[in-house]
C-alpha positions in Angstrom: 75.2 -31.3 10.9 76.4 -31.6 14.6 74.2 -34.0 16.8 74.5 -35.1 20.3 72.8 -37.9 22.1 72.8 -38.1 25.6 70.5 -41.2 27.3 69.1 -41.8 23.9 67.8 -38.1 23.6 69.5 -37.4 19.9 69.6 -33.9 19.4 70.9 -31.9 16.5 72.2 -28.3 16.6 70.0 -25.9 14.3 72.5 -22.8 15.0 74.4 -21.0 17.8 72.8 -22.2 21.2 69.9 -23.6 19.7 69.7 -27.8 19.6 66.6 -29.7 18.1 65.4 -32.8 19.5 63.3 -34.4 16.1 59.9 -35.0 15.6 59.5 -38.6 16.1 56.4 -41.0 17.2 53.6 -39.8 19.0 55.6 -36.2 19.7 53.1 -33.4 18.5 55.9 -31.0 17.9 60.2 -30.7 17.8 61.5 -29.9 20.6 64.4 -27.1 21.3 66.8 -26.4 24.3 68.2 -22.9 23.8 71.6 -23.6 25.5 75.7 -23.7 24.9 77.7 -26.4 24.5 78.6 -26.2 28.1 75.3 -25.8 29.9 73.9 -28.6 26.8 76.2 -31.0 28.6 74.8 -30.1 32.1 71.5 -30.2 31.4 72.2 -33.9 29.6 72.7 -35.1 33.4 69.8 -35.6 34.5 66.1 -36.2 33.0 65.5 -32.9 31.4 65.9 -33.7 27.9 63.5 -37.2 28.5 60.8 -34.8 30.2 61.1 -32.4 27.3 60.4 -34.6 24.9 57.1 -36.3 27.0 56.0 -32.6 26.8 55.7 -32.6 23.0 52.7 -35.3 24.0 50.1 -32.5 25.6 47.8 -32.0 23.2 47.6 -28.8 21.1 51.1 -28.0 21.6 52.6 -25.8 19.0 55.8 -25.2 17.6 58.7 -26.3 19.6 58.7 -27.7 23.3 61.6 -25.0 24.7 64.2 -25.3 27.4 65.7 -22.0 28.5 69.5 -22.1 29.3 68.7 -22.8 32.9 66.6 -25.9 32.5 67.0 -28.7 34.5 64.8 -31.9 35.4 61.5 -31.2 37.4 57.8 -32.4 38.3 57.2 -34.1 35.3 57.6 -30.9 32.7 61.1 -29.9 33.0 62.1 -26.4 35.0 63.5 -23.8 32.6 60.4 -25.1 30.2 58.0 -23.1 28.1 54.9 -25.0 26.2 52.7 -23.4 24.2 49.2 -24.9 23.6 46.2 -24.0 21.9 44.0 -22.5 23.8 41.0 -24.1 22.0 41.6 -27.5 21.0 44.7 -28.2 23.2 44.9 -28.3 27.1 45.8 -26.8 30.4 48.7 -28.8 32.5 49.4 -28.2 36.1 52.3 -29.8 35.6 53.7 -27.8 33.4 52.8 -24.8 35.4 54.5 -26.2 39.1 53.2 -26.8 42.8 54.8 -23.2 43.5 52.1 -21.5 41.3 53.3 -17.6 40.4 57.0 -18.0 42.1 58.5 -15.1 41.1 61.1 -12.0 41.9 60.9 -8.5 42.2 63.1 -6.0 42.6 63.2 -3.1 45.2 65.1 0.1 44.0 66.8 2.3 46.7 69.0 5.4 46.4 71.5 4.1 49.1 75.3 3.2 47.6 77.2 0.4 48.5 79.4 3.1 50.8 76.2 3.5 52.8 76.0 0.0 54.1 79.7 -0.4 54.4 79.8 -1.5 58.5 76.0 -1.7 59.1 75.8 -5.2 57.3 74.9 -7.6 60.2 72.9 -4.5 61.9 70.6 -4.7 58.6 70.8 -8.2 57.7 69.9 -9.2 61.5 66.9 -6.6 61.5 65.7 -8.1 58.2 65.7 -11.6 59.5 64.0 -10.6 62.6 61.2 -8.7 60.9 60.1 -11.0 57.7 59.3 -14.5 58.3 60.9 -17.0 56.8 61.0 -21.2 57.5 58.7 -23.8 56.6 55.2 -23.7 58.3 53.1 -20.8 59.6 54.0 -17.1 60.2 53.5 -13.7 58.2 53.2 -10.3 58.0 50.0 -10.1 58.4 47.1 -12.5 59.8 45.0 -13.8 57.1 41.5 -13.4 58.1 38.9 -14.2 55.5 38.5 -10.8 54.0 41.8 -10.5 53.7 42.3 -13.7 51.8 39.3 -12.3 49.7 41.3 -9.7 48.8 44.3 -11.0 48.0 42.9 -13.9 45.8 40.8 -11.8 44.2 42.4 -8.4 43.7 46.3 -8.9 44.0 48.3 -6.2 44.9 45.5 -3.5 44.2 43.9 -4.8 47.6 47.2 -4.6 49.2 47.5 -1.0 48.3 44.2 -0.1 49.4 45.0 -1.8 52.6 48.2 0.5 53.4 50.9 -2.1 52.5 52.5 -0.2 49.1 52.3 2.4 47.1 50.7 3.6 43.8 53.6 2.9 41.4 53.5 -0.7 43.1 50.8 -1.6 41.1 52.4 0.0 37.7 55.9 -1.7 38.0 53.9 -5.1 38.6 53.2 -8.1 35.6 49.4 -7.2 34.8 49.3 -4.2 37.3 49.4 -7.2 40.5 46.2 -8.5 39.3 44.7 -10.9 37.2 41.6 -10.2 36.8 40.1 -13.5 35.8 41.0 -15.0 39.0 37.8 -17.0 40.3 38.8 -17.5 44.4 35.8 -20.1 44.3 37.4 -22.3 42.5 40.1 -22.4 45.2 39.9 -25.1 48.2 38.9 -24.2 51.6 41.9 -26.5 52.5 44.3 -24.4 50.8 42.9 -21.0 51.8 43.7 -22.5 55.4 47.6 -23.3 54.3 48.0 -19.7 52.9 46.0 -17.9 56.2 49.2 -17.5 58.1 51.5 -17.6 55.3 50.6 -14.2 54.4 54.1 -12.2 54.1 56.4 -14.9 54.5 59.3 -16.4 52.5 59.2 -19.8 52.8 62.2 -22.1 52.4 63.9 -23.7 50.2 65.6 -21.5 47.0 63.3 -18.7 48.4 65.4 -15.7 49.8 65.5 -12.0 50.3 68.8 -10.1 49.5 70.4 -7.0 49.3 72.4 -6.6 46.4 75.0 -4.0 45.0 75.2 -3.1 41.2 78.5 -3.9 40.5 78.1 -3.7 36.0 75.7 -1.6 33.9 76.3 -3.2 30.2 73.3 -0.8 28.6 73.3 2.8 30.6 70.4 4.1 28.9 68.1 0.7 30.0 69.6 1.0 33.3 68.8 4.8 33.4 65.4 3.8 32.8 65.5 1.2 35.3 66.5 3.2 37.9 70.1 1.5 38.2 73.4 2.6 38.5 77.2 1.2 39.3 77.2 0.7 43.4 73.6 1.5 44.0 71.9 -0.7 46.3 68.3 -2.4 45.3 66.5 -5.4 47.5 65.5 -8.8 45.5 63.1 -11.0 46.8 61.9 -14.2 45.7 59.5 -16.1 46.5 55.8 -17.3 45.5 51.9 -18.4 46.8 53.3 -20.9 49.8 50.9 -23.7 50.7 47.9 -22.3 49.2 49.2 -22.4 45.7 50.8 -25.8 46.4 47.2 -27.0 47.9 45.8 -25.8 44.3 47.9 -27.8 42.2 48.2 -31.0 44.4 43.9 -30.4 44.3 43.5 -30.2 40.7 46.2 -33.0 40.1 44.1 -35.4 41.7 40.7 -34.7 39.6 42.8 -35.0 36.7 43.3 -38.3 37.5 39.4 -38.8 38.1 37.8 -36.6 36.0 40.1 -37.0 32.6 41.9 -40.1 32.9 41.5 -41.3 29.0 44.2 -38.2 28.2 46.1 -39.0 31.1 46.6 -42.3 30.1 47.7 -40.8 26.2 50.5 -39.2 27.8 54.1 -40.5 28.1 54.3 -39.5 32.3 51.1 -38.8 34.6 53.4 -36.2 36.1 52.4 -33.9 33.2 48.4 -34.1 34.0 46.1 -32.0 31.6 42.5 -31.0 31.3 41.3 -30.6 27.8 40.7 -26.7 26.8 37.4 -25.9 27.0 36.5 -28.4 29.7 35.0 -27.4 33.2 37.6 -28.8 35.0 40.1 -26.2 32.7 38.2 -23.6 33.7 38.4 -24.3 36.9 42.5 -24.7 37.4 42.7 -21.2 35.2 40.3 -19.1 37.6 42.1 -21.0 41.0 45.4 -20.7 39.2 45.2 -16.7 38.6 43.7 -16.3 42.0 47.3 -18.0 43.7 48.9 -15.7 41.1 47.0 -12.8 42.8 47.7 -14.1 45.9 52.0 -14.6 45.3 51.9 -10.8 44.2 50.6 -9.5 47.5 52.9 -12.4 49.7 55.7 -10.6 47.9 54.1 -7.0 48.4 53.6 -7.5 52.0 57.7 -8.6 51.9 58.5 -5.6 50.6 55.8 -3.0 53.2 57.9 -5.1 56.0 61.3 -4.4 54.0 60.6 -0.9 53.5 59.9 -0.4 57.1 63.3 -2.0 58.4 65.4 -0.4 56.1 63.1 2.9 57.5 64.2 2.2 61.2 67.8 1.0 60.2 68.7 4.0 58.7 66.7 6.5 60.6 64.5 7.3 57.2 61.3 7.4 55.7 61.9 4.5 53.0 60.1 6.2 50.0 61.2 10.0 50.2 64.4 9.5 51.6 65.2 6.1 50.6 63.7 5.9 47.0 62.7 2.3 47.4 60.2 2.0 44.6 59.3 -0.9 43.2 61.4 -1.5 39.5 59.6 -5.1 38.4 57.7 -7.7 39.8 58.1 -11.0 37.5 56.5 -14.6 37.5 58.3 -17.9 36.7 55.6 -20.7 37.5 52.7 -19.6 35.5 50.8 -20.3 32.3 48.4 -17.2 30.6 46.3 -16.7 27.7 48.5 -14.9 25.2 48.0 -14.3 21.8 51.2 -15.6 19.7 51.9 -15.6 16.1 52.2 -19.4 14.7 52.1 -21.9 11.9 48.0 -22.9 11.0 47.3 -25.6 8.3 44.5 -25.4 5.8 41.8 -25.7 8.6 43.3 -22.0 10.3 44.5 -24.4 13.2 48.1 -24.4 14.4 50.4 -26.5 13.1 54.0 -27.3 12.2 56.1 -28.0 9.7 54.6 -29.8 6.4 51.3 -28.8 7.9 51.9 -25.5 8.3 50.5 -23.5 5.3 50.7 -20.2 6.7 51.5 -17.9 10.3 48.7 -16.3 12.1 48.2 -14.6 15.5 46.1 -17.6 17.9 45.5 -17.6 21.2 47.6 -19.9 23.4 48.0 -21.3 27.0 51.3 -20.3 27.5 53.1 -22.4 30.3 56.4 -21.1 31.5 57.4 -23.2 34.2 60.9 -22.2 35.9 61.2 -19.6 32.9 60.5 -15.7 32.9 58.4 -13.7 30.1 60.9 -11.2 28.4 58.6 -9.2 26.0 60.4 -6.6 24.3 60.3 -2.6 23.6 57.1 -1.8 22.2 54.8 -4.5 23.7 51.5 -3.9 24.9 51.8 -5.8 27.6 55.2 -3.7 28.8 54.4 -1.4 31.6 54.4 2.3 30.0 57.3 3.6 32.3 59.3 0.9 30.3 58.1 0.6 26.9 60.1 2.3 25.2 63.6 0.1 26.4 61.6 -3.6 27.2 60.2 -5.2 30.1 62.2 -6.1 33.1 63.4 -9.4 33.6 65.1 -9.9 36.6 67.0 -13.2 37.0 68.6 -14.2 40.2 71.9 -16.3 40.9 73.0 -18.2 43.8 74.3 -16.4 47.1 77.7 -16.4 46.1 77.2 -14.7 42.6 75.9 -12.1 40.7 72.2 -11.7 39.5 70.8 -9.9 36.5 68.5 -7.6 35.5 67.5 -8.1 31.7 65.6 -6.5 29.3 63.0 -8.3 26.9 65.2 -9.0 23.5 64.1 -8.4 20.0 64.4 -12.0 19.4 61.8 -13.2 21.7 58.9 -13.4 20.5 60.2 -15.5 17.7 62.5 -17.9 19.4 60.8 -18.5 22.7 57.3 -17.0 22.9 58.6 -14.2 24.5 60.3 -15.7 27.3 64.0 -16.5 28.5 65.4 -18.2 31.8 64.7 -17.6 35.5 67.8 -18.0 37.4 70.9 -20.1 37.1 69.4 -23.6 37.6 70.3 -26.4 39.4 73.7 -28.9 38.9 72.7 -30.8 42.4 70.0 -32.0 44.2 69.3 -31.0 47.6 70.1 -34.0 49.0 73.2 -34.1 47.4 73.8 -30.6 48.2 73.5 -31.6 51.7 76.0 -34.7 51.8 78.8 -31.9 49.8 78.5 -28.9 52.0 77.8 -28.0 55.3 75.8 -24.7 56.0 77.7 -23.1 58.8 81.2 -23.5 56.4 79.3 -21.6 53.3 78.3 -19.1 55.8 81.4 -18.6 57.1 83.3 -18.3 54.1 80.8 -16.5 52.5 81.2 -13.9 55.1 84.6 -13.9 55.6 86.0 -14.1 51.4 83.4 -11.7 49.9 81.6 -9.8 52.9 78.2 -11.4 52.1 76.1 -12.2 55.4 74.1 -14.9 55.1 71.1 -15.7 57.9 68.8 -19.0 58.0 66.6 -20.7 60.0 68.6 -23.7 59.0 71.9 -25.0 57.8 70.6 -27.4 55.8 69.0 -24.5 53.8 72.3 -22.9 53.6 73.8 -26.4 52.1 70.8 -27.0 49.8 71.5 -23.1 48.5 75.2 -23.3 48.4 77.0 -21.8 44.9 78.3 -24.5 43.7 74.9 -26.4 43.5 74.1 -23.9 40.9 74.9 -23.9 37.1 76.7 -20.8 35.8 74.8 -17.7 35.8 77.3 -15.9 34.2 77.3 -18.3 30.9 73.3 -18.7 31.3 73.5 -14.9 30.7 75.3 -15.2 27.9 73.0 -17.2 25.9 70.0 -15.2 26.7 71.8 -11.6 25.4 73.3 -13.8 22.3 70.1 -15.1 21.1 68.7 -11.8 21.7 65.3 -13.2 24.0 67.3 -11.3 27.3 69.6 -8.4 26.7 72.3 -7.8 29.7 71.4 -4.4 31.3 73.3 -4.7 34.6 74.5 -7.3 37.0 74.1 -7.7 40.9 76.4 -9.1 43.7 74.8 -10.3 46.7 75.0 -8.0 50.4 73.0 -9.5 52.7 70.8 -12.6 52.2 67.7 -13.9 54.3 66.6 -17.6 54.0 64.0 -20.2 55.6 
């Protein structure tokens, strides 16, 4: 059997891509990282394999801890991680789940070819900058007043319809329609209703971004076809998530974990990973707040796109939906845990369990945290939008500015490797500050610009630095794991146009 052991971490390798950190001590479950050799030796680097293996220490979580291909070292519970926890004897963990609650991408399709743009790329990328906000602080779209905050929290993208900011087939092209309907905006904080008031429509900083990309490879032309994409078409990815109101939430329900439930806090190998038990009021609580910033990312990135749609309108001299085709293909989260219902080992008591203790598999109903990691269900799913369930779900997984993205399709595999789930982007090698003592964000502009004709505008250089490639693991080998294990199969790649940052 091979094994590697990096910082004391022994893991051993089960099969292709697939390594198995042991049951050992007070770990509830194995833990897996779902990666190559290559990207097993970058994720050794820093604390991700440590902080996967604290997260076998929530309680009620089943089966294996996962890391997806991009995983690298977090708040506590790594990035690229997905935990699966019973949803009745287990917990909830707003650490596992991310200050960024319901960051996520979606993809904008146009019928515009690369040939189209050819010349006009500072006129659009300059008009997309001056029209969506972008930067730390205040500043969006729209002004938040309290009804529309109402709205928003409660009723996701269906209120931003209504309000004249999208289209019908938004709402179908959207995880759960744009809406979770168990979303309780009570349960959010007058404080961080406040943060996300003038946030509304507004990218942030950071990794968040808005670029125009060009399909340069279709790897499945039937997927594709359904998908709407083709070899030199043009389609808009943003990414971003809830802003200061879903950062408010978790920092809120962080600190009455530590009041309200600090005997499991204290169980647990790092305070970063702070739980309340399922079935407690304070669980309640984070689930109805947490789906009510989920709500309220979905319509931050729907009023992104309104504003997109109508600069691309006055660019080109268009009307963006009947003359531009820009509908919506998939809007995906990657900081989010749901009820889902999961098929898993149960003992003699019909409880989950693992291993030994496993006696048989049944279908139970788990919190399922994906933090930094992207639901991939596949063909035939329920939960697939209609339009697409006949090919799989979308999963759309971006790279750095100077490489490709992907669009995905939920694998076969999925739902038995990884809970139906697979990685979100390309993941981090450096830190920021790091980033920011190798590279200096006017010379990755520049040479962006002037190698492969990608125009890059920021509020700040720093951001530029922090975002450079080579900060970012491989997207093209992350890929590659994801279609091999069959949890994300290829369906076409993306090279950046234009790009937007804070």
């Amino acid at each position: 059997m091979t094994t590697r052991e990096f910082d004391g971490v022994r893991l051993e390798k089960v099969r292709d891509h697939v390594w198995e950190i042991p049951r050992e001590g007070d770990m509830n479950v194995p833990a897996r990282v779902l990666a190559s050799e290559s990207l097993l030796e970058e994720i050794g680097e820093d604390d991700t394999l440590q902080q996967l293996k604290n997260a076998t220490h929530l309680p009620g979580m089943v089966e294996p801890a996962l890391c997806m291909p991009d995983g690298h070292q977090g708040y506590g519970f790594p990035v690229g991680g997905v935990g699966a926890i019973d949803a009745r004897t287990g917990c909830i963990s707003p650490g596992a789940v991310g200050y960024d609650i319901n960051c996520g991408v979606r993809m904008v399709n146009t019928n515009l070819k690369y040939e189209d743009i050819r010349g006009r790329e500072e006129e659009l990328v300059d008009a997309l900058f001056e029209a969506i906000p972008s930067g730390l602080g205040g500043g969006g779209v729209i002004g938040g007043d309290a009804d529309a905050i109402e709205g928003a929290l409660e009723r996701g993208v269906e209120w931003a319809v209504e309000a004249g900011y999208g289209i019908e087939s938004d709402l179908a092209r959207c995880e759960d329609e744009g809406r979770r309907s168990d979303a309780r905006p009570e349960f959010v904080s007058q404080k961080a209703m406040d943060r996300g008031r003038n946030q509304m429509g507004s990218l942030g900083s950071g990794n968040h971004f808005l670029e125009v990309q060009r399909v340069t490879d279709v790897f499945r032309e039937s997927v594709a076809e359904s998908y709407g994409l083709e070899e030199d078409g043009i389609v808009v990815l943003i990414h971003c998530g809830s802003r200061g109101l879903g950062h408010q939430t978790c920092n809120d329900y962080l600190r009455r974990i530590e009041q309200e439930h600090d005997d499991l806090l204290a169980e647990l190998p790092d305070k970063e990973l702070a739980a309340a038990p399922a079935g407690s009021e304070l669980a309640e609580e984070y689930y109805g707040a947490m789906a009510a910033c989920i709500n309220f990312a979905w319509v931050n990135r729907q009023l992104i796109t309104h504003r997109t749609r109508e600069t691309f309108g006055e660019v080109f001299d268009a009307d963006p939906i009947d003359d531009l085709g820009m509908e919506l293909l998939y809007d995906i989260a990657h900081n989010i845990a749901k009820k889902e219902t999961h098929e898993v080992g149960v003992g003699p008591d019909g409880l989950p369990a693992v291993g030994d203790a496993a006696v048989d598999r049944a279908e139970r109903e788990l919190y399922v945290h994906r933090k930094g990691a992207t639901r991939a269900f596949p063909a035939g799913h329920e939960d697939v939008p209609e339009a697409y369930r006949s090919v799989g779900q979308p999963v759309i997984i971006p790279g750095s500015m100077g490489a490709g993205s992907y669009v995905l399709r939920g694998g076969d595999e999925s739902m038995g490797v990884s809970f139906g789930s697979t990685a979100h982007g390309a993941g981090r090698l450096m830190s920021r500050t790091q980033a920011k003592r190798e590279f200096r964000g006017g010379d990755v502009r520049d040479d962006l610009e002037s190698t492969q004709a990608i125009y890059v505008r920021s509020q700040s250089g720093a951001t530029i630095a922090e975002e450079a490639p080579g900060v970012y693991k491989d997207i093209d080998e992350v890929i590659r794991v994801s279609d091999e294990l069959g949890i994300g199969d290829k369906v076409a790649r993306t090279v950046p146009v234009c790009n937007i940052k804070g």
